[in-house]
Backbone as CSV, one residue per row, in Angstrom:
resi,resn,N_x,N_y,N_z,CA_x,CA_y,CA_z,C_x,C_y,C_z
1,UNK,-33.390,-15.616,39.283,-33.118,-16.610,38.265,-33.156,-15.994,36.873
2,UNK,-33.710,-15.183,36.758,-33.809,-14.615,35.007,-32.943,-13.803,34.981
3,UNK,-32.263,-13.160,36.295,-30.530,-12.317,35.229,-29.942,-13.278,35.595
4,UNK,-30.077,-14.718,36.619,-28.866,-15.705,35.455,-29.014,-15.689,33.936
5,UNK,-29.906,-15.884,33.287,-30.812,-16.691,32.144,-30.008,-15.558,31.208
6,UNK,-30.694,-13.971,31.830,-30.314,-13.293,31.150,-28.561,-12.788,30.918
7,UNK,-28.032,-13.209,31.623,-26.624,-13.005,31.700,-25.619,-14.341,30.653
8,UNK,-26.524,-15.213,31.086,-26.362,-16.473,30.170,-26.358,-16.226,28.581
9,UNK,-27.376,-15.571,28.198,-27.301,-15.312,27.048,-26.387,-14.201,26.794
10,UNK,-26.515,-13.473,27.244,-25.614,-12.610,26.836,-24.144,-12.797,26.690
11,UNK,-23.582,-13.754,27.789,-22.280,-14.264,27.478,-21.953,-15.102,26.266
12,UNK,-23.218,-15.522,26.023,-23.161,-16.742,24.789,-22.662,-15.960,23.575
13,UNK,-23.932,-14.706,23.745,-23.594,-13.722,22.146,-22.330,-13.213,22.742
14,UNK,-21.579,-13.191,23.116,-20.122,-12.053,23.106,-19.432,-13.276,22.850
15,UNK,-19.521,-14.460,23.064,-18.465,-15.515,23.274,-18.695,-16.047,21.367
16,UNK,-19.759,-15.988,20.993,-20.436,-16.425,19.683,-19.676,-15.413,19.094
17,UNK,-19.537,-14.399,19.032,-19.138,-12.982,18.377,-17.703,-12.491,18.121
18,UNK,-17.177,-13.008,18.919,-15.554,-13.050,19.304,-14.791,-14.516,18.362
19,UNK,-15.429,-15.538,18.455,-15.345,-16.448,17.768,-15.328,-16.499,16.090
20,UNK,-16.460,-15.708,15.408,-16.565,-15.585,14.380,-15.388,-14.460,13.757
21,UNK,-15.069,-13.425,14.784,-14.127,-12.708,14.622,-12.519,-13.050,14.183
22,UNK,-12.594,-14.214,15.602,-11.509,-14.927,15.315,-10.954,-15.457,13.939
23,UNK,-12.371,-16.125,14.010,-12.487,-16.659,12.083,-12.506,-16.212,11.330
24,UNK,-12.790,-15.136,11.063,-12.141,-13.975,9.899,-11.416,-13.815,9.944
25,UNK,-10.506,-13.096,11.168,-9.302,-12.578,11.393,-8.081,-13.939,10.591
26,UNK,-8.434,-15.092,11.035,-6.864,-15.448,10.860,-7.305,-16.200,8.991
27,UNK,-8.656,-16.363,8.530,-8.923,-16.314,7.435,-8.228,-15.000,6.517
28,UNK,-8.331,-13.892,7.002,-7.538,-12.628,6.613,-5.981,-12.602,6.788
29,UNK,-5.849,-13.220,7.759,-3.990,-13.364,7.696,-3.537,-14.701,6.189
30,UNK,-4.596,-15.863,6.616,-4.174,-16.619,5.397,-3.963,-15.500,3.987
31,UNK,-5.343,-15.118,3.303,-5.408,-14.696,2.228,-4.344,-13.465,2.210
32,UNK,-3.736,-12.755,3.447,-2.407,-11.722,3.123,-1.317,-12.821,2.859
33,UNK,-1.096,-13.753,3.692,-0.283,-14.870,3.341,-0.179,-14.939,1.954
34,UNK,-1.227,-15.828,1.572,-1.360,-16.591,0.171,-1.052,-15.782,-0.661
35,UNK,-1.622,-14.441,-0.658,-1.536,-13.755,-2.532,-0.635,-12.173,-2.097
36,UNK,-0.677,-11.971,-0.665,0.626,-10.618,-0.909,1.301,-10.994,0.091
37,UNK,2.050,-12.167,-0.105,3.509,-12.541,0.698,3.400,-12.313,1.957
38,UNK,2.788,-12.039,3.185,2.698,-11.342,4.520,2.615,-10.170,4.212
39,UNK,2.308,-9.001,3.857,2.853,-8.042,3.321,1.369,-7.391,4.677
40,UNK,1.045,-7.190,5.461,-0.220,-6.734,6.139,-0.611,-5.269,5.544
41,UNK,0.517,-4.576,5.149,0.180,-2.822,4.737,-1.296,-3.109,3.617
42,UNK,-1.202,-4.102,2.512,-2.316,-3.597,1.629,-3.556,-4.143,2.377
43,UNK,-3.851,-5.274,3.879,-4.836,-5.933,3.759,-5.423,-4.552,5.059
44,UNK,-4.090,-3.694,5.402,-4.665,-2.930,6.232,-5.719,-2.020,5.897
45,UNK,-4.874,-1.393,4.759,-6.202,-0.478,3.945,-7.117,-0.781,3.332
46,UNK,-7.157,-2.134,2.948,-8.815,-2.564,2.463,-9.596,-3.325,3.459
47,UNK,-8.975,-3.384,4.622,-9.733,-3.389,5.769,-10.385,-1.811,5.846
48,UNK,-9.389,-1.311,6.094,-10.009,0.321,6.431,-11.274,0.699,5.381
49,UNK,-10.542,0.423,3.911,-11.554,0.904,3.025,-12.836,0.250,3.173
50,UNK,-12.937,-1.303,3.244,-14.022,-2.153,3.216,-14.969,-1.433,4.339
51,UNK,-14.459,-1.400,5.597,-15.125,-1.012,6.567,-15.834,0.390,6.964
52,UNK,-15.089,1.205,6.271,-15.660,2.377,5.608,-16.741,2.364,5.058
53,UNK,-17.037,1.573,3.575,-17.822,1.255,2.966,-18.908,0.602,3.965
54,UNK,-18.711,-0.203,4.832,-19.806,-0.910,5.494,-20.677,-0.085,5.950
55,UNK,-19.565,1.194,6.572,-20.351,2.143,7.736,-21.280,3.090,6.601
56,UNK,-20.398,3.351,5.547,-20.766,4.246,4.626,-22.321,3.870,4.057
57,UNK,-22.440,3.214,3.359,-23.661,2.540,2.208,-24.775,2.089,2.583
58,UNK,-25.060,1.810,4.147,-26.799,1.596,4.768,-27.431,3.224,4.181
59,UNK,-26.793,3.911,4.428,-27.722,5.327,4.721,-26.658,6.297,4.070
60,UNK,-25.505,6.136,3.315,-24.951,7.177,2.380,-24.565,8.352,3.557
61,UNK,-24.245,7.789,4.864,-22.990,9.102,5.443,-22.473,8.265,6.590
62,UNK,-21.677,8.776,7.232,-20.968,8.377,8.685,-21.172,8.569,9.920
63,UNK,-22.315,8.789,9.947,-22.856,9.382,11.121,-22.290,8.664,12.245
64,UNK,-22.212,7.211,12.227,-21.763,5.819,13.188,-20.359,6.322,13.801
65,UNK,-19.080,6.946,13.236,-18.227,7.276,13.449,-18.465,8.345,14.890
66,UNK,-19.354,9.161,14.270,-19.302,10.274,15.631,-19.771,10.542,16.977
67,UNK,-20.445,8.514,16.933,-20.697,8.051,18.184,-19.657,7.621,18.924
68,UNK,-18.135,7.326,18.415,-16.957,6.807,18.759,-16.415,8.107,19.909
């Protein structure tokens, strides 16, 4: 009964996680919409850049990358 419980939760967080994703994602297609015409090339690279920065600025290197 507890790796139901435990499986339970765990589906919840991936299903919770995917969801919020969702919600950014098409929040991010609006705002390429709204202010650069569809144009996806600039929201690509400040995706890239933003996310860079995310990985970058806890601890000032990339170490996270070279677990990929």
């Amino acid at each position: 009964m507890k790796i139901v419980k435990y499986f339970a939760q765990s589906l919840s967080t991936v299903i919770g996680l995917v969801l919020i994703w969702r919600g950014v994602w098409y929040l991010l297609d609006g705002v390429d919409s709204l202010f650069l015409g569809g144009n996806h090339l600039w929201t690509a690279f400040g995706g890239i850049i933003a996310g860079l920065l995310v990985l970058y600025l806890p601890d000032k290197n990339l170490d996270e990358i070279k677990k990929l």
